[in-house]
C-alpha positions as semicolon CSV with decimal commas, in nm:
position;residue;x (nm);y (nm);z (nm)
1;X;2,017;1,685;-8,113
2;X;2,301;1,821;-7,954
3;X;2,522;1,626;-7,747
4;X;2,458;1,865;-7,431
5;X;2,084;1,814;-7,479
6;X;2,108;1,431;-7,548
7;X;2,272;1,412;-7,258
8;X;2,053;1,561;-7,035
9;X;1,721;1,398;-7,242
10;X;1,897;1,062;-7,120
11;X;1,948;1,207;-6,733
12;X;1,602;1,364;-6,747
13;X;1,447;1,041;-6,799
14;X;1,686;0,827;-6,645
15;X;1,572;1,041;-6,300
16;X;1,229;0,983;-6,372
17;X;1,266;0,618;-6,332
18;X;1,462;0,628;-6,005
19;X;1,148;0,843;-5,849
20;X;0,890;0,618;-6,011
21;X;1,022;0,320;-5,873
22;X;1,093;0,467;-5,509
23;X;0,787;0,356;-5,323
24;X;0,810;0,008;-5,459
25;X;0,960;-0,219;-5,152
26;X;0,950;-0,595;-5,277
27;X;1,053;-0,757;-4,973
28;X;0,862;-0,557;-4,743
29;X;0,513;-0,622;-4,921
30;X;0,566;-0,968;-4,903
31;X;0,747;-1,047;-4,557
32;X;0,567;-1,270;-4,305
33;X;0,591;-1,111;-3,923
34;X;0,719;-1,283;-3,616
35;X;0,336;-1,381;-3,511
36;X;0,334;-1,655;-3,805
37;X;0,655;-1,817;-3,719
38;X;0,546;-1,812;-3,350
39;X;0,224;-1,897;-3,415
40;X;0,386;-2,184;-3,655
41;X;0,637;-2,273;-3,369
42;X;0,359;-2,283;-3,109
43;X;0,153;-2,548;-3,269
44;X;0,462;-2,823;-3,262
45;X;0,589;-2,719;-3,682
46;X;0,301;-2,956;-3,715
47;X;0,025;-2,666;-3,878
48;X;0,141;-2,471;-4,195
49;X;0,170;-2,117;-4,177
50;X;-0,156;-1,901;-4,144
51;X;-0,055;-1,674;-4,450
52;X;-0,369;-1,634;-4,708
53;X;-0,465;-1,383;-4,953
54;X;-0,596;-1,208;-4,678
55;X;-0,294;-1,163;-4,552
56;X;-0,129;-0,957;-4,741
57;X;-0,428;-0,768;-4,809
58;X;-0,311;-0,595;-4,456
59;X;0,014;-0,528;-4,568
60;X;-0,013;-0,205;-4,794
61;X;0,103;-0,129;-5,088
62;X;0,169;0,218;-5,327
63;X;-0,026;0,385;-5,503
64;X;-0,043;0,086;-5,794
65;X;-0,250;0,274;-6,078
66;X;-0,077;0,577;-6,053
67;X;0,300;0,401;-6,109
68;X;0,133;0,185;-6,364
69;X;0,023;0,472;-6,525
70;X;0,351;0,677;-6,454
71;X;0,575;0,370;-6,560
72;X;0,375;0,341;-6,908
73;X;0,439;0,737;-6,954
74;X;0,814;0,714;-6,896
75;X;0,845;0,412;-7,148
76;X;0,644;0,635;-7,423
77;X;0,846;0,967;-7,324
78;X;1,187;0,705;-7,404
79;X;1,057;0,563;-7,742
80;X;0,925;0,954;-7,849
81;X;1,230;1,154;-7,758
82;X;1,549;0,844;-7,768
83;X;1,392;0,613;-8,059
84;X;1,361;0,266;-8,058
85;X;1,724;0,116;-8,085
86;X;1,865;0,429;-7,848
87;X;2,138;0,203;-7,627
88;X;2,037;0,414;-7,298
89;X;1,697;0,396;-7,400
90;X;1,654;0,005;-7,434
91;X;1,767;-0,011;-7,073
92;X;1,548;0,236;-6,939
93;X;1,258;0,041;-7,139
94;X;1,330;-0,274;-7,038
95;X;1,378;-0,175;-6,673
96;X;0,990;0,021;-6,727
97;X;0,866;-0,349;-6,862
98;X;0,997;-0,513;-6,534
99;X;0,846;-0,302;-6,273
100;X;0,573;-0,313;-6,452
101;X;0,534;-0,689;-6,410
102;X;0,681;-0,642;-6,051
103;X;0,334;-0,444;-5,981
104;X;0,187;-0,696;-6,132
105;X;0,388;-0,988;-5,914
106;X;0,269;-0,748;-5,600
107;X;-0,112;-0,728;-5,677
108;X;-0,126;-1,146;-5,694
109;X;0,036;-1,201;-5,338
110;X;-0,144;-1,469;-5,191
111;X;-0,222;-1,614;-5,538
112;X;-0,118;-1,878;-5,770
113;X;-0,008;-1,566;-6,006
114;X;0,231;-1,448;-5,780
115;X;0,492;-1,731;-5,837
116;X;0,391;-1,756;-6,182
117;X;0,525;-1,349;-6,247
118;X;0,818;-1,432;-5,998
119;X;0,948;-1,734;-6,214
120;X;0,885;-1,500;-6,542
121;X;1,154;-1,221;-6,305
122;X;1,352;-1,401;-6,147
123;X;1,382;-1,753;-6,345
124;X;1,280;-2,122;-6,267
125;X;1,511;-2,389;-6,088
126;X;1,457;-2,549;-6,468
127;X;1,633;-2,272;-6,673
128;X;1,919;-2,410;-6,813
129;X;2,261;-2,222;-6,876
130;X;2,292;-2,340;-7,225
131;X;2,133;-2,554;-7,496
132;X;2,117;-2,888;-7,364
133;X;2,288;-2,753;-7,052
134;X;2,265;-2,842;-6,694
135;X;1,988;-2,597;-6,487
136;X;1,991;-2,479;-6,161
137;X;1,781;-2,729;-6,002
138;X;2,100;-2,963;-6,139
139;X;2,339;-2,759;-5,979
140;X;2,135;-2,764;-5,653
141;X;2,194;-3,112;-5,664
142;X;2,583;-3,115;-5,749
143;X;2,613;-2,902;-5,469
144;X;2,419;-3,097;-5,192
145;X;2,593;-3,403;-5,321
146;X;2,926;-3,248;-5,322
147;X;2,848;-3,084;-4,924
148;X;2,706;-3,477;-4,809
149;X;3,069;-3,528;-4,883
150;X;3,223;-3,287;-4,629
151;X;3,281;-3,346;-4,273
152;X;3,008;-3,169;-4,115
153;X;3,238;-3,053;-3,840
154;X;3,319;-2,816;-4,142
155;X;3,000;-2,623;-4,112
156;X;3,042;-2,503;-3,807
157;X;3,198;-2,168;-3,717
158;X;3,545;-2,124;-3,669
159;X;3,495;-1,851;-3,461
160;X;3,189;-1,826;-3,170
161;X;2,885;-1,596;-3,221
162;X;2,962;-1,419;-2,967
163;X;2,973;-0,999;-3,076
164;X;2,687;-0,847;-2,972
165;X;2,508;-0,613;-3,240
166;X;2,641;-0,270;-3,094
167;X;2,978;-0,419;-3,118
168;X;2,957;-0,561;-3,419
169;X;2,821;-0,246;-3,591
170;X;3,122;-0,079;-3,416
171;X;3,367;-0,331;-3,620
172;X;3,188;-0,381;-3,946
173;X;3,168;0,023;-3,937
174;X;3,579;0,106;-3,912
175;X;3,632;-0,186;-4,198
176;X;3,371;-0,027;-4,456
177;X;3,523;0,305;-4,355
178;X;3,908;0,213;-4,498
179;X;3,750;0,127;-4,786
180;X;3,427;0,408;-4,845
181;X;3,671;0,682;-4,816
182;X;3,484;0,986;-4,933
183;X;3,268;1,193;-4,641
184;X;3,003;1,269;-4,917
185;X;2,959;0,886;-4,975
186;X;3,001;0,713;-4,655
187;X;2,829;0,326;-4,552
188;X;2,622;0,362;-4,241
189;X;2,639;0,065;-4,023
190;X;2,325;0,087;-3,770
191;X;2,135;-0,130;-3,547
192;X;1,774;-0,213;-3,630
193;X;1,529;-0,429;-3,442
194;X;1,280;-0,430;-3,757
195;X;1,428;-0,651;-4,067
196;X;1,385;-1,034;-4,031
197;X;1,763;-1,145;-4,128
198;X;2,013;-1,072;-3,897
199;X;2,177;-0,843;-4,180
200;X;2,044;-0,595;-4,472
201;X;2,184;-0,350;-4,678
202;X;2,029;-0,017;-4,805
203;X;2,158;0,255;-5,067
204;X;2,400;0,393;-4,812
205;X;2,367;0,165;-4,507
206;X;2,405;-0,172;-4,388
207;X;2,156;-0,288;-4,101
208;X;2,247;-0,552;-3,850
209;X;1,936;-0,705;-3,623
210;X;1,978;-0,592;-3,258
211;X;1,878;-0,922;-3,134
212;X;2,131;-1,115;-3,329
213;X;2,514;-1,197;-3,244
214;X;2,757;-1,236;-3,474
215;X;3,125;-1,395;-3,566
216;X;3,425;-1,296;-3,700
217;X;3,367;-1,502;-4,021
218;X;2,995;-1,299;-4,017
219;X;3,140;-0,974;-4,023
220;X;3,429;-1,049;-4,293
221;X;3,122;-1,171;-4,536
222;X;2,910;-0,870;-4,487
223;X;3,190;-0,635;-4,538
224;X;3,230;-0,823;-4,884
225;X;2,902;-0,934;-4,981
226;X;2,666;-0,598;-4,839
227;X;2,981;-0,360;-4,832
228;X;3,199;-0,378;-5,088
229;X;2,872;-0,527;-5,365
230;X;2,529;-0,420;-5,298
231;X;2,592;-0,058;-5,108
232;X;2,943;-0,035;-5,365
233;X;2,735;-0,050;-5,658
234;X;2,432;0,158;-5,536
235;X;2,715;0,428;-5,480
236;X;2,870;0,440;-5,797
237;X;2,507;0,399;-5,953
238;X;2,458;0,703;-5,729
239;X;2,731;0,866;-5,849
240;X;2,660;0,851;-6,256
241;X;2,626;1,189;-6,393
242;X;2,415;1,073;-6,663
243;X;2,298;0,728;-6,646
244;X;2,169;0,738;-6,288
245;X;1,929;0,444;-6,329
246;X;2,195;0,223;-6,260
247;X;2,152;0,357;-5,898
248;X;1,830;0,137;-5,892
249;X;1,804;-0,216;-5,955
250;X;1,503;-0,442;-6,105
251;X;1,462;-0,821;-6,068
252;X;1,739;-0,888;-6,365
253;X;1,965;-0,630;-6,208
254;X;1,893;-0,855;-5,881
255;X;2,055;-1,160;-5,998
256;X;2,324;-0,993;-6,147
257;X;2,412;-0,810;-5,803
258;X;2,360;-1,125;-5,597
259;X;2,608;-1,324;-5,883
260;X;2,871;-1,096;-5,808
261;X;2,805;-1,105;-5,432
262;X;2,828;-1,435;-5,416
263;X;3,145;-1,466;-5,657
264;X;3,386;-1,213;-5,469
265;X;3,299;-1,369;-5,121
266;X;3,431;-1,673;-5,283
267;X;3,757;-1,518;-5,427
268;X;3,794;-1,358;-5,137
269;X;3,793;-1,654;-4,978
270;X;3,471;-1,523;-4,694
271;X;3,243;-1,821;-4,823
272;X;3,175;-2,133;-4,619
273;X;3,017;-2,474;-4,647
274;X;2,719;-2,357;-4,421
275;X;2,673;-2,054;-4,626
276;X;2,705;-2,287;-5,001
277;X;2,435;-2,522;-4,786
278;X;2,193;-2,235;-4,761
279;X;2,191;-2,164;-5,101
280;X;2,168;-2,558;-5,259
281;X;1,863;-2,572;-5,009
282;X;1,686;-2,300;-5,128
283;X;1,746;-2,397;-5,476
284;X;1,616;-2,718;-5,411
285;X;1,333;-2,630;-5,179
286;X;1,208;-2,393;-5,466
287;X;1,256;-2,671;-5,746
288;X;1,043;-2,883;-5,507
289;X;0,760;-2,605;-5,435
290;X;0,724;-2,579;-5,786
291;X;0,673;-2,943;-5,849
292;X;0,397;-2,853;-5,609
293;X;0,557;-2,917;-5,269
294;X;0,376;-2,703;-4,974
295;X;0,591;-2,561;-4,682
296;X;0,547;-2,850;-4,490
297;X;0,687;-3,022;-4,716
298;X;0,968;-2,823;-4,763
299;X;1,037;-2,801;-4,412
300;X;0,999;-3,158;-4,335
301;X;1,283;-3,290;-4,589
302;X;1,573;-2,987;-4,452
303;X;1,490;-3,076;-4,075
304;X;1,480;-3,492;-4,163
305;X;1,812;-3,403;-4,338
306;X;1,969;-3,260;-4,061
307;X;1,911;-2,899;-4,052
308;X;1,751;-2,716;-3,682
309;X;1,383;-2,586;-3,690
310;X;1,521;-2,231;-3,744
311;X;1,697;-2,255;-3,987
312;X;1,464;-2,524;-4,180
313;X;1,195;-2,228;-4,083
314;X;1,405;-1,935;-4,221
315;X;1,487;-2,123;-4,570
316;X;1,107;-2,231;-4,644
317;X;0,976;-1,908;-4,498
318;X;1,195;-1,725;-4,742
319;X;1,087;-1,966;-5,033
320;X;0,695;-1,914;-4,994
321;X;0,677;-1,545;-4,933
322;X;0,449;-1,327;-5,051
323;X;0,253;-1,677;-5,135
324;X;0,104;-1,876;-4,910
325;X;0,196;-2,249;-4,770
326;X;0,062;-2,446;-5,047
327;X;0,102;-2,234;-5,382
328;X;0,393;-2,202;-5,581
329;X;0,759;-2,020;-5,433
330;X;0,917;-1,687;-5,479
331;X;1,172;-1,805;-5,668
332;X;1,425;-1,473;-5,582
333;X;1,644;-1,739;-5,414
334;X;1,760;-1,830;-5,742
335;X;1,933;-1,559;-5,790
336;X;2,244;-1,621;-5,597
337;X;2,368;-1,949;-5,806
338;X;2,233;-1,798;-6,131
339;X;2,409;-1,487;-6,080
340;X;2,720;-1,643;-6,005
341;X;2,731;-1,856;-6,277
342;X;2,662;-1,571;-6,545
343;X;2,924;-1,385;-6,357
344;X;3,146;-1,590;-6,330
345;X;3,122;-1,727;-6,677
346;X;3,126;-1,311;-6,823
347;X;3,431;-1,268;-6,633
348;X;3,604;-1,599;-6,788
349;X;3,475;-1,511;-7,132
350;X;3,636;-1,163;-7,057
351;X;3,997;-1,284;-7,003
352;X;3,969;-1,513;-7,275
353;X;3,887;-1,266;-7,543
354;X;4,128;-0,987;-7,348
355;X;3,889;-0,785;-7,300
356;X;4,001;-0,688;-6,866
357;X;3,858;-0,344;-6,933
358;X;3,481;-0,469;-6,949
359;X;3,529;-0,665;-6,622
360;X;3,527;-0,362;-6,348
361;X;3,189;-0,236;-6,525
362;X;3,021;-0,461;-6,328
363;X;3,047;-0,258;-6,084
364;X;2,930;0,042;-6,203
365;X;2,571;-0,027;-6,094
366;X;2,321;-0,206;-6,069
367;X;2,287;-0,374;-6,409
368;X;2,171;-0,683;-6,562
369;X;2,449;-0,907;-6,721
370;X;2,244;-0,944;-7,054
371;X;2,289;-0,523;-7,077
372;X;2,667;-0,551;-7,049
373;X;2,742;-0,474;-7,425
374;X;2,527;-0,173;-7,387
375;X;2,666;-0,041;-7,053
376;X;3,052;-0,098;-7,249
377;X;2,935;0,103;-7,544
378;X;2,756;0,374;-7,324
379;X;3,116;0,384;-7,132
380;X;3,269;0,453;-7,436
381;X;3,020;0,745;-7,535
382;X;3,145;0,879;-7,179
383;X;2,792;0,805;-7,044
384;X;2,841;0,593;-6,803
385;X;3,191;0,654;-6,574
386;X;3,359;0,404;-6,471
387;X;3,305;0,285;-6,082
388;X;3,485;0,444;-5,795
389;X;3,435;0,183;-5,537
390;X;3,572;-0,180;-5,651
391;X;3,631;-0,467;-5,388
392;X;4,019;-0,533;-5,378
393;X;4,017;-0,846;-5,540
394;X;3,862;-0,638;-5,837
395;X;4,052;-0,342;-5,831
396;X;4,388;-0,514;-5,916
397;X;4,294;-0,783;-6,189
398;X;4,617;-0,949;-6,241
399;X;4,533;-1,253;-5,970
400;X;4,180;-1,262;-6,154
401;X;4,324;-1,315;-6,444
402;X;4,550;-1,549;-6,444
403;X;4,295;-1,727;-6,174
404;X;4,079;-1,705;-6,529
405;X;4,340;-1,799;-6,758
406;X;4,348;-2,131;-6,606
407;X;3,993;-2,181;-6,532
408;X;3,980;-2,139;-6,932
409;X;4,144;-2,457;-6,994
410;X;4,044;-2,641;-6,636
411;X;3,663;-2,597;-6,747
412;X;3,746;-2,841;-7,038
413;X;3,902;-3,134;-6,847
414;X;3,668;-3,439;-6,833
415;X;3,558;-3,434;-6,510
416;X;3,456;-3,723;-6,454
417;X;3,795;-3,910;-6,637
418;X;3,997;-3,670;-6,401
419;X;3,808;-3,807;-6,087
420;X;3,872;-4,191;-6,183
421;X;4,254;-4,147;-6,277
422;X;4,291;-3,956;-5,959
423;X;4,095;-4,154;-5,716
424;X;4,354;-4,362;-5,623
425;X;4,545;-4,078;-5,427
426;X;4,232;-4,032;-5,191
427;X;4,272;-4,403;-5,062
């Protein structure tokens, strides 16, 4: 085969995949309305959420046969014309298997199944990191521990709530622009009275709730975190000439893009205690569900521990979507910790072995972290180009590194030694 017509074999079914998986919308076949948290609300938090199979039998889904069926053709068409050990090809097949099982995950809503396919996505709050390693339900726990330590005074904002969504879409807009430079590729900033966060990003847009105000410290994290990651990447996905599934991201690509969210707020110093408490809740509240906890339960322990009804609402609600109050969790939440820590551990490994040039590949997509050896070698077959868009802290790596360097030989220190020979400063 010629390398014209390889190449365009490799687009050809590349752009099949990004039309297959178009009507799929995860998040929006399993969301619960306002009328359940009101109705919740209404009854004194004393009545668990009204959400059954039934349910989500009302919310509609796709066409589910005919992207099984279309799914199943592309992964055939990839094995007949690319071969089994094709580098492109493995990718495309792998990212085939997973919406496959995400159909799967979207037929069981309301079921034990559901959960069951989520933890095989997304991962458990058991998975360790490494033979004999610590897990993410562990880390959950390191993290509460370490945030029962802080002055809760800490958590609160710096700066008031005060910006109004039209004004805040006016702001977040002129800092994406400085950074999304090209006409043909700009971030949309737009008002929206239909998502249930008070923030979500698209392919091209980020979408702030019309009901919800906002702080200073809010709009510096979603320029980072939905600006310069999740619409970033879906841009320079967008912008492959070749490889243009990395446009589109399945559950593995999911934890990868919410690692590196999560890992350049922190270097660029846009994370908080509140926001670290979010996440070591959910972790925790989905370790608990599936030990068998119900959202009662769940709710019960964050409010006891300190946290308002919202917000103890909004972290259980999020944990037992798309099931219902007393089955297992959608264990997506996961994702931000276990992202970061394969991130941030690729990035470390990176320095150490000198290898800066795989580091900014990251962000040429969406991608999953265990596909990073392919997505180098498919760079070096000019394949995959390298991305346009980088957040700052990326595009210049020499803080990074020697950030890196160090962490290299911190990560070996006895922590625990270090803690007792220093304990007598913090007197």
């Amino acid at each position: 085969m010629s390398k014209d017509r390889y190449r365009a074999t490799i687009l050809e079914l590349s752009n099949r995949i990004v039309a297959a998986q178009e009507p799929i919308r995860i998040l929006d076949a399993i969301k619960w309305d306002d009328s359940i948290q009101q109705a919740f609300f209404a009854a004194g938090c004393r009545v668990q959420p009204a959400v059954d199979r039934d349910y989500y039998q009302r919310l509609p889904l796709t066409d589910v046969a005919a992207l099984r069926s279309e799914f199943n053709a592309i992964d055939r068409a990839v094995m007949a014309r690319l071969g089994r050990y094709n580098a492109a090809g493995n990718i495309m097949r792998r990212m085939c298997r997973e919406y496959l099982r995400v159909l799967d995950m979207l037929e069981a809503r309301g079921t034990p199944a559901f959960s069951d396919i989520s933890q095989e996505l997304y991962g458990r709050s058991g998975d360790a990191f490494h033979v004999g390693g610590p897990t993410l339900a562990d880390l959950g726990l390191m993290l509460d521990e370490s945030l029962r330590n802080i002055d809760e005074g800490m958590f609160l904002e710096q700066s008031a709530r005060n910006i109004p969504a039209a004004q805040a879409v006016s702001l977040l807009q002129q800092r994406l622009d400085r950074v999304f430079t090209d006409p043909a590729a700009r971030v949309r900033v737009i008002e929206s009275d239909g998502i249930v966060a008070d923030a979500a990003a698209g392919s091209d847009y980020i979408k702030l709730r019309s009901d919800s105000l906002f702080s200073e410290r809010d709009l510096h994290g979603l320029e980072a975190h939905e600006g310069w990651v999740h619409v970033g990447t879906t841009l320079n996905g967008r912008m492959q000439s070749v490889c243009t599934f990395l446009s589109k991201g399945t559950p593995s690509d999911t934890v990868t893009q919410e690692g590196l969210a999560v890992f350049i707020e922190i270097i660029s110093f846009n994370s908080h205690p509140a926001r670290l408490r979010r996440i070591a809740d959910r972790i925790r509240g989905i370790h608990l569900a599936e030990q068998g906890a119900t959202f009662m339960d769940v709710f019960r322990l964050l409010v006891d521990e300190g946290r308002g009804e919202k917000d103890a609402w909004s972290a259980a609600a999020r944990i037992f979507r798309g099931s219902t109050a007393e089955l297992g969790p959608f264990t997506k939440d996961l994702a931000y910790s276990k992202g970061f820590v394969l991130v941030y551990s690729f990035i470390r490994l990176a320095v150490r072995r000198g290898l800066l040039s795989r580091i900014p590949l990251l962000f040429c997509g969406k991608l999953a972290i265990e596909d990073m050896g392919v997505i180098a070698q498919l760079a070096d077959e000019g394949l995959i180009e390298p991305p346009k868009y980088l957040p700052p802290q990326m595009a210049d790596l020499n803080a990074l590194t020697a950030w890196m360097a160090f962490s290299n030989f911190l990560n070996r220190l006895d922590v625990l030694q270090m803690d007792a020979d220093f304990s007598h400063l913090l007197n």
